[in-house]
PDB file of N, H, CA, C and O in Angstrom:
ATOM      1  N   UNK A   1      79.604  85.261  87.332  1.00  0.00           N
ATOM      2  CA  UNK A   1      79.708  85.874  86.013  1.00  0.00           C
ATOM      3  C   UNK A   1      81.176  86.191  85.724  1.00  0.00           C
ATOM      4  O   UNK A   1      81.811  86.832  86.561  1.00  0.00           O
ATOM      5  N   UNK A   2      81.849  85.716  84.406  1.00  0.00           N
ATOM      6  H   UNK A   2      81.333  85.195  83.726  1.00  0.00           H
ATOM      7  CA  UNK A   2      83.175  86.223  84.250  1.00  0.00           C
ATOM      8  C   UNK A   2      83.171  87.378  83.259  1.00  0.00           C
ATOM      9  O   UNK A   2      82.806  87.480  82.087  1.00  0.00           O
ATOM     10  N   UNK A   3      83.646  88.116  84.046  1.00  0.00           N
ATOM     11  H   UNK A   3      83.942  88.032  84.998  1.00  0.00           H
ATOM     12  CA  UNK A   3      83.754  89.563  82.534  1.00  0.00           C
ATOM     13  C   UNK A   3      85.126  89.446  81.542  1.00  0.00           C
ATOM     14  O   UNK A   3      86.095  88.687  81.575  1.00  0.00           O
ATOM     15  N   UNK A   4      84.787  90.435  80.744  1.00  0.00           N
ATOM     16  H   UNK A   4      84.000  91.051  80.717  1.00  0.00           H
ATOM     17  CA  UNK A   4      85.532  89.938  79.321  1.00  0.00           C
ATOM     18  C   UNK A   4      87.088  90.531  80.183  1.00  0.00           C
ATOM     19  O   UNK A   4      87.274  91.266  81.152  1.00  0.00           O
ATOM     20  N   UNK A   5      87.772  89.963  79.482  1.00  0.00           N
ATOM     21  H   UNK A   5      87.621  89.366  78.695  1.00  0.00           H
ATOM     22  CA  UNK A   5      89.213  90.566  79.956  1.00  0.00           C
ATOM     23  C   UNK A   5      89.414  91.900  79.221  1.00  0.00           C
ATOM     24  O   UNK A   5      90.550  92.328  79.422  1.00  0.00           O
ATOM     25  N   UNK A   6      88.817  92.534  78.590  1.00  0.00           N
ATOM     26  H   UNK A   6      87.894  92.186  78.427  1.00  0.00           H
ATOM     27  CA  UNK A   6      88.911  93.555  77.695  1.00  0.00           C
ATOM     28  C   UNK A   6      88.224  95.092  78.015  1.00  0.00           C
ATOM     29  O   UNK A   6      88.431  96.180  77.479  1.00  0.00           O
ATOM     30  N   UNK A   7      87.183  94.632  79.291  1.00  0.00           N
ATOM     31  H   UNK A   7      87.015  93.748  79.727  1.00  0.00           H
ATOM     32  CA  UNK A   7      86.647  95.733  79.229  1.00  0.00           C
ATOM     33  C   UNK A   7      87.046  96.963  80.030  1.00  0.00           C
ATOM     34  O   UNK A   7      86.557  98.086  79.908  1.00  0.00           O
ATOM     35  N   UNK A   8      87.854  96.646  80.734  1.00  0.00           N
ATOM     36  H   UNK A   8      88.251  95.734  80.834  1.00  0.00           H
ATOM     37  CA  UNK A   8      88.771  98.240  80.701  1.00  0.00           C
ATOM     38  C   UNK A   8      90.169  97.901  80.635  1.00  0.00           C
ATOM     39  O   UNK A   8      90.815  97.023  81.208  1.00  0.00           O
ATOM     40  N   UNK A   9      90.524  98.886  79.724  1.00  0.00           N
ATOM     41  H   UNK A   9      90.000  99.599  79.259  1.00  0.00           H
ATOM     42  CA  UNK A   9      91.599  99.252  78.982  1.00  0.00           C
ATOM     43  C   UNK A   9      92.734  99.419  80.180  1.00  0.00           C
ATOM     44  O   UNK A   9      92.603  99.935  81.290  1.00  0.00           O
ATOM     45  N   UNK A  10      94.014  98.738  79.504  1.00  0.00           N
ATOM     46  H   UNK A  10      94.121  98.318  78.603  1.00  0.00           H
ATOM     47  CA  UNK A  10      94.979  98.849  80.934  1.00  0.00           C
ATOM     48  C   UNK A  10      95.794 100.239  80.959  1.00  0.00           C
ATOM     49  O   UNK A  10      96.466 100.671  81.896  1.00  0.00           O
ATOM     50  N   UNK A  11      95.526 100.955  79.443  1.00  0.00           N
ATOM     51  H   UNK A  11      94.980 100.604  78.682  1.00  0.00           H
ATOM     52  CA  UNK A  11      96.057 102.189  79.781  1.00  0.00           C
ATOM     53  C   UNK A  11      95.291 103.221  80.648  1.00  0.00           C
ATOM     54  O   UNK A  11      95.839 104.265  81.002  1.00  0.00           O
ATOM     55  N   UNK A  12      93.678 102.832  81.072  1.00  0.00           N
ATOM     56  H   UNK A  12      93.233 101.984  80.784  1.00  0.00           H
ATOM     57  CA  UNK A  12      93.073 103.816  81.758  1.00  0.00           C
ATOM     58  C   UNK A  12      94.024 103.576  83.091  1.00  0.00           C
ATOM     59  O   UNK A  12      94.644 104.517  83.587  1.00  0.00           O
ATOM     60  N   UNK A  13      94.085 102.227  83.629  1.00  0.00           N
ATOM     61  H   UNK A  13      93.581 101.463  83.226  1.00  0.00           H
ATOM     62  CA  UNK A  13      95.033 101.941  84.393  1.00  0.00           C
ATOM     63  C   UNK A  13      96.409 103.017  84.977  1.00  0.00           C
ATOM     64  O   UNK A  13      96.503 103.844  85.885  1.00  0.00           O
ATOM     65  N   UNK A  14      97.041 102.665  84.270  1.00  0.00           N
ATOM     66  H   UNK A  14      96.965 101.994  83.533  1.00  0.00           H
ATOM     67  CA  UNK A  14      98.515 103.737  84.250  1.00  0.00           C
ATOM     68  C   UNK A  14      97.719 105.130  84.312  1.00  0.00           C
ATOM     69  O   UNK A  14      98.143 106.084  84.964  1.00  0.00           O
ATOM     70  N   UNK A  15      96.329 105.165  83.453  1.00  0.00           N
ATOM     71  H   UNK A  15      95.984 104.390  82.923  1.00  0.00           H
ATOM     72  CA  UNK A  15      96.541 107.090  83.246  1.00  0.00           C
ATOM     73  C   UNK A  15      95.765 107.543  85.260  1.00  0.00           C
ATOM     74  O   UNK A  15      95.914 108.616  85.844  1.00  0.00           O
ATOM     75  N   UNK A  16      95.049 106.350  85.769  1.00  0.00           N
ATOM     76  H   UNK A  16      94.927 105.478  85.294  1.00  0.00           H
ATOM     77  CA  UNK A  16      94.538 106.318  86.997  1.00  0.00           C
ATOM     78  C   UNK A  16      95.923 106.905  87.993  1.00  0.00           C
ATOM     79  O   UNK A  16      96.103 107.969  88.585  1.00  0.00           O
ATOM     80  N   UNK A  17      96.888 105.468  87.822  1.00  0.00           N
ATOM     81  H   UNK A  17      96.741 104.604  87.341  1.00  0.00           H
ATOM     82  CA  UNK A  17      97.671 105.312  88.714  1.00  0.00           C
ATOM     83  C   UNK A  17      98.996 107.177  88.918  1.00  0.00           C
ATOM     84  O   UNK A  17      99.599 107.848  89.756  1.00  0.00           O
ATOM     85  N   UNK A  18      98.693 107.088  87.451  1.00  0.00           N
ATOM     86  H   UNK A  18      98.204 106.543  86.771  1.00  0.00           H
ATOM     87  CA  UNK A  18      99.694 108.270  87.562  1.00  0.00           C
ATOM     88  C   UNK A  18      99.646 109.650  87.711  1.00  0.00           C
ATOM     89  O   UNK A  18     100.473 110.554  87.833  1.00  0.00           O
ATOM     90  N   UNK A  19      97.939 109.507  87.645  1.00  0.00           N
ATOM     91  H   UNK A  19      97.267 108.772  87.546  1.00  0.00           H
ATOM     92  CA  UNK A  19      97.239 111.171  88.368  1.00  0.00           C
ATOM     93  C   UNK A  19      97.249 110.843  89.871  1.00  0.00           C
ATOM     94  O   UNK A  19      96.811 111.574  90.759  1.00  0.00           O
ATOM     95  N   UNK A  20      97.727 109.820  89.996  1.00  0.00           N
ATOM     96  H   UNK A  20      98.083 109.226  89.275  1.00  0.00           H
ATOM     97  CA  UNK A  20      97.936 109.681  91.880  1.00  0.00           C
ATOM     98  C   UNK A  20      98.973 109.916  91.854  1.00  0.00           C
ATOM     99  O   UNK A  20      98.875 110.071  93.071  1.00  0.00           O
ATOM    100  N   UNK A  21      99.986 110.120  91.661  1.00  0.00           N
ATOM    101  H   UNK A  21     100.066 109.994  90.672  1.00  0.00           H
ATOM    102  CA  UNK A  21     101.119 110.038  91.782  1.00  0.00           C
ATOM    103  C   UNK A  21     102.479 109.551  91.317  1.00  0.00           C
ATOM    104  O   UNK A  21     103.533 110.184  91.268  1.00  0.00           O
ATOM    105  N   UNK A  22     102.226 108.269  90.981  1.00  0.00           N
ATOM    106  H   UNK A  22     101.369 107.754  91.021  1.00  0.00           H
ATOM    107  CA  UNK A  22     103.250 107.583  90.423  1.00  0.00           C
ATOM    108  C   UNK A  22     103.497 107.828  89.470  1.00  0.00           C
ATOM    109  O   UNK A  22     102.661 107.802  88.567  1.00  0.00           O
ATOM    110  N   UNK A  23     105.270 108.307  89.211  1.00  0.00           N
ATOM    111  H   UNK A  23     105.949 108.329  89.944  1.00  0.00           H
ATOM    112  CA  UNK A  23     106.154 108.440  88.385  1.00  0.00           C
ATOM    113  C   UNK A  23     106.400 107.267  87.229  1.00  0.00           C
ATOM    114  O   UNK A  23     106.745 107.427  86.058  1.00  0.00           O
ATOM    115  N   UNK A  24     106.072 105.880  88.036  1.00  0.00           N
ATOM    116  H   UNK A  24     105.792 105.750  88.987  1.00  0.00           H
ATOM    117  CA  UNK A  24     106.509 104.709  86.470  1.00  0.00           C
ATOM    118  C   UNK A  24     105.233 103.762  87.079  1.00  0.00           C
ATOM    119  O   UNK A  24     105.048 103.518  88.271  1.00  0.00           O
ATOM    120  N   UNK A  25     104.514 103.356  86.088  1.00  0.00           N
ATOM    121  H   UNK A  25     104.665 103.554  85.119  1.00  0.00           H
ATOM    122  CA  UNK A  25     103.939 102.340  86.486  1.00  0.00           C
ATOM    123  C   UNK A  25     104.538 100.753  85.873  1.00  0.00           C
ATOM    124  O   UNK A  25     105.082 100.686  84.771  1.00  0.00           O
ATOM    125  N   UNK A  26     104.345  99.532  86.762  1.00  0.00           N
ATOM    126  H   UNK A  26     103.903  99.586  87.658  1.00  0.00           H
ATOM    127  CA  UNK A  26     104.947  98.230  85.837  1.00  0.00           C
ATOM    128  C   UNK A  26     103.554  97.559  85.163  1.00  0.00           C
ATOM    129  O   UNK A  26     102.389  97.881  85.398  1.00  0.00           O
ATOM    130  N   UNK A  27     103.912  96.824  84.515  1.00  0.00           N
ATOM    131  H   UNK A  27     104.859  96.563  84.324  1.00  0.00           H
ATOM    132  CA  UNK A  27     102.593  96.247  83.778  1.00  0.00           C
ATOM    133  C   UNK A  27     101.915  95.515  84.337  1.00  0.00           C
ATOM    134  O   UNK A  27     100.837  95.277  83.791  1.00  0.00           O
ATOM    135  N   UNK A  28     102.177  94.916  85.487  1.00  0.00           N
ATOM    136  H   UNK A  28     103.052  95.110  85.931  1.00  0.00           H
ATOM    137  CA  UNK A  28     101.877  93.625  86.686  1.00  0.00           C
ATOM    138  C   UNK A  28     101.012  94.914  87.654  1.00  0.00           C
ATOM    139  O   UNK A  28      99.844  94.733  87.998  1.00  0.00           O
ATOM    140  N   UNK A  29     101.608  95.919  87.935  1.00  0.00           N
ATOM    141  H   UNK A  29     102.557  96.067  87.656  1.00  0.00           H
ATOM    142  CA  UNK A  29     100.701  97.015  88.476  1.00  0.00           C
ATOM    143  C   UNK A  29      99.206  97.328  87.756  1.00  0.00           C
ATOM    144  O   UNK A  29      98.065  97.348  88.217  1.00  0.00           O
ATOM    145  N   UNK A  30      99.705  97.540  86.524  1.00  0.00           N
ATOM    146  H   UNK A  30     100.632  97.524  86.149  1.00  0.00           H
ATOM    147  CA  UNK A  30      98.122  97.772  85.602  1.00  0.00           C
ATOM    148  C   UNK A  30      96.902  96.703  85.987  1.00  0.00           C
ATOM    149  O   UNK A  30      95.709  96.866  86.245  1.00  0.00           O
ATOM    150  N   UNK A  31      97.866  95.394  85.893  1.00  0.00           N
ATOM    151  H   UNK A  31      98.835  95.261  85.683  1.00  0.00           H
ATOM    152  CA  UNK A  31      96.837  94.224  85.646  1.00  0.00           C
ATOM    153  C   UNK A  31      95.979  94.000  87.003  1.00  0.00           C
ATOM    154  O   UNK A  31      94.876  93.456  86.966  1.00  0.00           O
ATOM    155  N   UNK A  32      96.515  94.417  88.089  1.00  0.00           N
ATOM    156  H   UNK A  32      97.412  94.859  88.119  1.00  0.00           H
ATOM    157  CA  UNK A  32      96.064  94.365  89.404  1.00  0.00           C
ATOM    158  C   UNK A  32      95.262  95.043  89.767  1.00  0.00           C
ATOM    159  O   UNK A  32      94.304  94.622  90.415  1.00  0.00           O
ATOM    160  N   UNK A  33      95.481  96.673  89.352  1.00  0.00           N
ATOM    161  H   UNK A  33      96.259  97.015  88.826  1.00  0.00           H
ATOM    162  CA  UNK A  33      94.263  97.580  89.476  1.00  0.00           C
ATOM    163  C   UNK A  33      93.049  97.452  88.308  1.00  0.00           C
ATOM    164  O   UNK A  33      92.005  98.102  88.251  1.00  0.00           O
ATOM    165  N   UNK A  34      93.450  96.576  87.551  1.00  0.00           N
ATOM    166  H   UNK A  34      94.298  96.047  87.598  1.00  0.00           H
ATOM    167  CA  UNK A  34      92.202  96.384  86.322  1.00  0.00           C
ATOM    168  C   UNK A  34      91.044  95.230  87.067  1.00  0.00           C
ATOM    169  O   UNK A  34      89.814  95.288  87.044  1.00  0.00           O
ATOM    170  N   UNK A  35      92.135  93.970  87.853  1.00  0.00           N
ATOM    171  H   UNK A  35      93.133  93.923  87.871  1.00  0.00           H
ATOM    172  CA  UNK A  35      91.433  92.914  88.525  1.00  0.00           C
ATOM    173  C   UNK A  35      90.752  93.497  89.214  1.00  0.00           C
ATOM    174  O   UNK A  35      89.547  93.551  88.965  1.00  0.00           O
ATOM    175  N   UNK A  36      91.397  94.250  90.523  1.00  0.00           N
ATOM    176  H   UNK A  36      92.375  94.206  90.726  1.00  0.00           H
ATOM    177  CA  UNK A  36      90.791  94.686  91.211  1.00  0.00           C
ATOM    178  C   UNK A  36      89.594  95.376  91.463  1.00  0.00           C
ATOM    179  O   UNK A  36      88.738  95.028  92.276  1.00  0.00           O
ATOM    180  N   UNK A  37      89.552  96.723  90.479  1.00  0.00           N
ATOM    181  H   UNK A  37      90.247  97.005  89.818  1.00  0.00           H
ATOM    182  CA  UNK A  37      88.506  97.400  89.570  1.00  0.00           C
ATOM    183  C   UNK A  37      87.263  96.803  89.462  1.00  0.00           C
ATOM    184  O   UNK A  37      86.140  97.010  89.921  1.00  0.00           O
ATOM    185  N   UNK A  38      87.954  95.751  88.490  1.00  0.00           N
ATOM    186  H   UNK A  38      88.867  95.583  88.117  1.00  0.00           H
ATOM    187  CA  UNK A  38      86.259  94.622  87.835  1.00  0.00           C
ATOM    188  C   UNK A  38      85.143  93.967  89.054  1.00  0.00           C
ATOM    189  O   UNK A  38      83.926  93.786  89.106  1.00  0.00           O
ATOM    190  N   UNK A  39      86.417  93.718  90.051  1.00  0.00           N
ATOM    191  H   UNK A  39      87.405  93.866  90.008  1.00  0.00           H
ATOM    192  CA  UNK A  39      85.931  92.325  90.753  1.00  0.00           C
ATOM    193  C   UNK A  39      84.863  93.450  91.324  1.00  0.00           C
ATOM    194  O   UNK A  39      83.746  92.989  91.554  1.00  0.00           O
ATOM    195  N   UNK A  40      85.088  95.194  91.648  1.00  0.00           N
ATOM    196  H   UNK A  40      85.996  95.569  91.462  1.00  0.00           H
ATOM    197  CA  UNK A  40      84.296  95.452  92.721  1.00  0.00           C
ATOM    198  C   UNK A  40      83.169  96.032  92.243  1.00  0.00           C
ATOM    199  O   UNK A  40      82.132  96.065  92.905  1.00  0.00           O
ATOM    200  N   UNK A  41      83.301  96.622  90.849  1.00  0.00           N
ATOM    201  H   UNK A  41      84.144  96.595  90.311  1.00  0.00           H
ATOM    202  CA  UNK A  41      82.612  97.057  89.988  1.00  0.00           C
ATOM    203  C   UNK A  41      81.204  95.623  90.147  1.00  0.00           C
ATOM    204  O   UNK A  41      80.096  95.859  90.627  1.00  0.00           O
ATOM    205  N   UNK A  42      81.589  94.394  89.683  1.00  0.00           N
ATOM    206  H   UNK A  42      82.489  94.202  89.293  1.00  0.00           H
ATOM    207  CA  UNK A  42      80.791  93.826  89.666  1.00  0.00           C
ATOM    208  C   UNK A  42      80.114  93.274  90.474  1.00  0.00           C
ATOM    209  O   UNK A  42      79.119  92.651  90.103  1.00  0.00           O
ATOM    210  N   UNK A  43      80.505  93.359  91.944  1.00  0.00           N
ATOM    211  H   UNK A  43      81.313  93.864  92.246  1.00  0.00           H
ATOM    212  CA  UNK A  43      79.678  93.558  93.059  1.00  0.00           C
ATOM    213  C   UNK A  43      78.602  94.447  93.031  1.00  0.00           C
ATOM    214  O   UNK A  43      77.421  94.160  93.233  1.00  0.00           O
ATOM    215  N   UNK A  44      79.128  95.666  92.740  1.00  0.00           N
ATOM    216  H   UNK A  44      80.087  95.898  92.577  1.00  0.00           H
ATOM    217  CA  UNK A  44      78.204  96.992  93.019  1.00  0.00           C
ATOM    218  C   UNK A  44      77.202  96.227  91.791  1.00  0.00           C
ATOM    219  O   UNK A  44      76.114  95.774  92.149  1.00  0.00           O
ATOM    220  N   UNK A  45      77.628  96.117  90.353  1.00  0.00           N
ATOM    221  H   UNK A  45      78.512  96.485  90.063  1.00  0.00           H
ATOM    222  CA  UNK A  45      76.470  96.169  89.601  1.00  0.00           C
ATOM    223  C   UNK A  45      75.396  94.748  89.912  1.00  0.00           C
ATOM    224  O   UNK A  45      74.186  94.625  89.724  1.00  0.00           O
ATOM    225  N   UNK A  46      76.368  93.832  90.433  1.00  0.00           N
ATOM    226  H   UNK A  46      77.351  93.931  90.586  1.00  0.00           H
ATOM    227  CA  UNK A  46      75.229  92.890  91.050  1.00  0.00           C
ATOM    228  C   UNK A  46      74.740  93.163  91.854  1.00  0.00           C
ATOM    229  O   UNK A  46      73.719  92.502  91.663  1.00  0.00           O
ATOM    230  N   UNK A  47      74.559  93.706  92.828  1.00  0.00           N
ATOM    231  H   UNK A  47      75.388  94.243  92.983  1.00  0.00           H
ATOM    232  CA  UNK A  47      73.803  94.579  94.179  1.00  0.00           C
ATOM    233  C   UNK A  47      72.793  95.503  93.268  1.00  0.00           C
ATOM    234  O   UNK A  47      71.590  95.258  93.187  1.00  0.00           O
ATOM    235  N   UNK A  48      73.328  96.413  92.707  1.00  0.00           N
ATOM    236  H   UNK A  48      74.306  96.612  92.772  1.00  0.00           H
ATOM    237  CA  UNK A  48      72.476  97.215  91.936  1.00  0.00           C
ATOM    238  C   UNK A  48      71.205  96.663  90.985  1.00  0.00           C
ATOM    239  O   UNK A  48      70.397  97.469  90.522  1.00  0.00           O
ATOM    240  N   UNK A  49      71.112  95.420  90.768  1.00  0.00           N
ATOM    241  H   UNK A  49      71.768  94.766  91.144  1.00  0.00           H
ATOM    242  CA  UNK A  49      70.457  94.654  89.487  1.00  0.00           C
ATOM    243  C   UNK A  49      69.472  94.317  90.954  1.00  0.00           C
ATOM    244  O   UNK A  49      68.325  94.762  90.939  1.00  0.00           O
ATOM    245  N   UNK A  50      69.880  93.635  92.038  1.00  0.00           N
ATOM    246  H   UNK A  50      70.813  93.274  92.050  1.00  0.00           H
ATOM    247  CA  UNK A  50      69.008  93.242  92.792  1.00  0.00           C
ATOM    248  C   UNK A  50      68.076  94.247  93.405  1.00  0.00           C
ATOM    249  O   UNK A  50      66.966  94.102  93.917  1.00  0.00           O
ATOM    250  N   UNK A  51      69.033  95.590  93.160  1.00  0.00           N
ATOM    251  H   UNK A  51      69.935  95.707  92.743  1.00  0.00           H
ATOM    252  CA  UNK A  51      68.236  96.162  94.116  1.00  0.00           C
ATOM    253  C   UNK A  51      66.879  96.586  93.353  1.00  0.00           C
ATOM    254  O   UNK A  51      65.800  96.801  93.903  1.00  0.00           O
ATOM    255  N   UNK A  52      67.147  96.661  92.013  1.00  0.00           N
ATOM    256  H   UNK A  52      68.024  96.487  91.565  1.00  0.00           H
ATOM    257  CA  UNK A  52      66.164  96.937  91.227  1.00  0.00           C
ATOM    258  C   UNK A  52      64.844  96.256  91.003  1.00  0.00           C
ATOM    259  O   UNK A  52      63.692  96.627  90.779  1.00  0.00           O
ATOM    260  N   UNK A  53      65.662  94.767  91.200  1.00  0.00           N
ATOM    261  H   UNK A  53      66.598  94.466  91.383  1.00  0.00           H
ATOM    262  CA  UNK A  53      64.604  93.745  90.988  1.00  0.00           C
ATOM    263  C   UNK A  53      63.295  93.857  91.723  1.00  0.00           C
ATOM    264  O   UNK A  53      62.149  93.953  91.286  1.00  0.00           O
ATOM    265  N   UNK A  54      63.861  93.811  93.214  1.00  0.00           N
ATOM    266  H   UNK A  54      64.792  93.732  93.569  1.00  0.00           H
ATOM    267  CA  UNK A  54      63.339  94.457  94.303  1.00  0.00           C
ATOM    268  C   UNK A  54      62.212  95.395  94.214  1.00  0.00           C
ATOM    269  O   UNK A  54      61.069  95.242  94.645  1.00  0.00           O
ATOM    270  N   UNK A  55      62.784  96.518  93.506  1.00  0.00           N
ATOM    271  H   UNK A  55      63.712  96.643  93.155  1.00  0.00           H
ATOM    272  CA  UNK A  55      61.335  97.983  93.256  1.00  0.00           C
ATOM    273  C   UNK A  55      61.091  97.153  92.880  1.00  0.00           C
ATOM    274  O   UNK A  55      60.889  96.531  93.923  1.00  0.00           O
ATOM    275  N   UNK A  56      60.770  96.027  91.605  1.00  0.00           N
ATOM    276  H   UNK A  56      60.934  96.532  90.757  1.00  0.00           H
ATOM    277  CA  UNK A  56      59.432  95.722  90.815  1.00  0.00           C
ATOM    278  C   UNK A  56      60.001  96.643  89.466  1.00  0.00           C
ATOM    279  O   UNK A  56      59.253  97.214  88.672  1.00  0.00           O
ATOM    280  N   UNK A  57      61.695  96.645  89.399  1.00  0.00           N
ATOM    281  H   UNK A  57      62.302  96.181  90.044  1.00  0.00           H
ATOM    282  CA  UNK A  57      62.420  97.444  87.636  1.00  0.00           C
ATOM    283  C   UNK A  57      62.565  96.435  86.764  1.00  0.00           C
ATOM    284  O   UNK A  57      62.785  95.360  87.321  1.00  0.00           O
ATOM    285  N   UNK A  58      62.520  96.403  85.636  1.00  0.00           N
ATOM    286  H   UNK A  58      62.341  97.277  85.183  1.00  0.00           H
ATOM    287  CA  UNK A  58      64.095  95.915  85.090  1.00  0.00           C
ATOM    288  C   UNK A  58      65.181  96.823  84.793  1.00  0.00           C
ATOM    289  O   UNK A  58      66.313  96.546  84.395  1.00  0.00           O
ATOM    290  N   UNK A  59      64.594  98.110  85.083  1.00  0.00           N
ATOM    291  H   UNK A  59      63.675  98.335  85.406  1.00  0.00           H
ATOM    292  CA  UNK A  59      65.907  99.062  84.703  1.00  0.00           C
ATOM    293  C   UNK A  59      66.634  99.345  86.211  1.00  0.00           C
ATOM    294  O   UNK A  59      66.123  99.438  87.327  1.00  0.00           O
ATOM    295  N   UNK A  60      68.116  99.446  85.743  1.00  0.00           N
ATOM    296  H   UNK A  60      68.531  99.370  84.837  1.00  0.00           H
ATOM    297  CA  UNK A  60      68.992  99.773  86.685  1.00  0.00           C
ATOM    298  C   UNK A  60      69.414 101.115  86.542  1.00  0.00           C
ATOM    299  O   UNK A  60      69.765 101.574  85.455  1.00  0.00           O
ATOM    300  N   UNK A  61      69.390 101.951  87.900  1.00  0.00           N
ATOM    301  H   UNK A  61      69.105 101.578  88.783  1.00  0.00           H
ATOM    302  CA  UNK A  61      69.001 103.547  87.605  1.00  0.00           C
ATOM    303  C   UNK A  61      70.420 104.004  88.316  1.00  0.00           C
ATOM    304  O   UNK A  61      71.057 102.998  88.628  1.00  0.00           O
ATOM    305  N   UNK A  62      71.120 105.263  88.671  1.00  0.00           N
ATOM    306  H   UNK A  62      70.603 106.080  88.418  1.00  0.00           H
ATOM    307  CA  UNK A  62      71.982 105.618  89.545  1.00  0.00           C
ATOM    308  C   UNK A  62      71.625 105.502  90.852  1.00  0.00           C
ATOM    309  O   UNK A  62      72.451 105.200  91.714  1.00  0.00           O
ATOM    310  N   UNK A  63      70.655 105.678  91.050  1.00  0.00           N
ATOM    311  H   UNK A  63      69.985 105.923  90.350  1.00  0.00           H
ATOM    312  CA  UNK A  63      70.489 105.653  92.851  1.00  0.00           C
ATOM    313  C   UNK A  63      70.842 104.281  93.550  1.00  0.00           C
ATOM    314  O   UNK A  63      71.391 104.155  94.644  1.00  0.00           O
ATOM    315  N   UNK A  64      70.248 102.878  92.359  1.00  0.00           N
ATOM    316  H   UNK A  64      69.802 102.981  91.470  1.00  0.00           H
ATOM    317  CA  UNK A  64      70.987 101.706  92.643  1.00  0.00           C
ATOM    318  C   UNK A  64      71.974 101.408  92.655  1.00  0.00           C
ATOM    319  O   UNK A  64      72.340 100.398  93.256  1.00  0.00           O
ATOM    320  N   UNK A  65      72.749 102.167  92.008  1.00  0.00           N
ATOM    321  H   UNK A  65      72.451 102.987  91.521  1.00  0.00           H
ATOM    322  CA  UNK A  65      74.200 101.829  91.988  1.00  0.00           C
ATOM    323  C   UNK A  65      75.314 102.496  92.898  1.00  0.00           C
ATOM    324  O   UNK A  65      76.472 102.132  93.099  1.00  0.00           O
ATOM    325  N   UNK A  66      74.449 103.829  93.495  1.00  0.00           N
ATOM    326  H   UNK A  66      73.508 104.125  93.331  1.00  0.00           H
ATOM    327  CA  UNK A  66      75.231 104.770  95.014  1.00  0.00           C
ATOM    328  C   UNK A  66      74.242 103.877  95.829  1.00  0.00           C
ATOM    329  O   UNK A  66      74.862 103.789  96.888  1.00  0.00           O
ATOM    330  N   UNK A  67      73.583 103.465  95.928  1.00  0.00           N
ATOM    331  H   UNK A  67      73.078 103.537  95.067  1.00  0.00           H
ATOM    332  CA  UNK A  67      72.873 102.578  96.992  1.00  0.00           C
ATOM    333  C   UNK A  67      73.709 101.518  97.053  1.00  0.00           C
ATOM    334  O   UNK A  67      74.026 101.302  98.223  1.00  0.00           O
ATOM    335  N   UNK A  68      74.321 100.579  96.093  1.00  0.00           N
ATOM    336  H   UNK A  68      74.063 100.754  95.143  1.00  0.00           H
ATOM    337  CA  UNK A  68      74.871  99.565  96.137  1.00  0.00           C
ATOM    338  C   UNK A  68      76.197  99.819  96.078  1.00  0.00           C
ATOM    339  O   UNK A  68      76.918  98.931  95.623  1.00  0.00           O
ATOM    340  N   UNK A  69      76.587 100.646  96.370  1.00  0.00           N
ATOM    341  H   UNK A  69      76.001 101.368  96.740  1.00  0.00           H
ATOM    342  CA  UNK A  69      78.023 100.827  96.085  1.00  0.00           C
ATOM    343  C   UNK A  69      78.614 101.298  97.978  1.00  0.00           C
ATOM    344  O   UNK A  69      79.717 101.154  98.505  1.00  0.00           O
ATOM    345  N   UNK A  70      77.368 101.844  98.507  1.00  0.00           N
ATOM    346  H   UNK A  70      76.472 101.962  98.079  1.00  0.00           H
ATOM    347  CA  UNK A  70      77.709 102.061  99.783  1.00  0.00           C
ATOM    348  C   UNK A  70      77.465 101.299 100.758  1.00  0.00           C
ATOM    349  O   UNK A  70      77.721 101.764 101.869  1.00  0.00           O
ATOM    350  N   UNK A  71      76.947 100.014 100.686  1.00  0.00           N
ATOM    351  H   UNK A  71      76.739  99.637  99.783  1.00  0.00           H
ATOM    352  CA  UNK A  71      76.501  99.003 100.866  1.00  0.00           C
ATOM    353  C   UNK A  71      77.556  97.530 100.992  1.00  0.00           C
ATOM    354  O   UNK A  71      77.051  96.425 101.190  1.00  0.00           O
TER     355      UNK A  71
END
């Protein structure tokens, strides 16, 4: 599945990076923690969809998604 390039914002990015700490962020920094972000995000929510499938859902609930996220 490719996600939209849009769906998180690269200023959440910088506002992430700079409640950690960092004084300047570069824009090549943003784009990396946005990649990064998505790619794992969409692990978890694909784990989470299965896990649902699984009960016998179509809904995807929180417990699937701390289930699949620790996983």
């Amino acid at each position: 599945m490719i996600m939209s390039s849009r769906l998180l914002p690269l200023a959440a990015m910088e506002k992430i990076l700079k409640q950690s700490g960092a004084n300047r962020v570069s824009d090549k920094a943003k784009v990396a923690l946005k990649a990064t972000i998505e790619d794992i995000a969409e692990g978890i929510a694909t784990k989470a969809v299965n896990l649902a499938k699984h009960a016998g859902r179509v809904t995807v609930k929180a417990s699937d998604i701390k289930l699949a996220a620790k996983s």
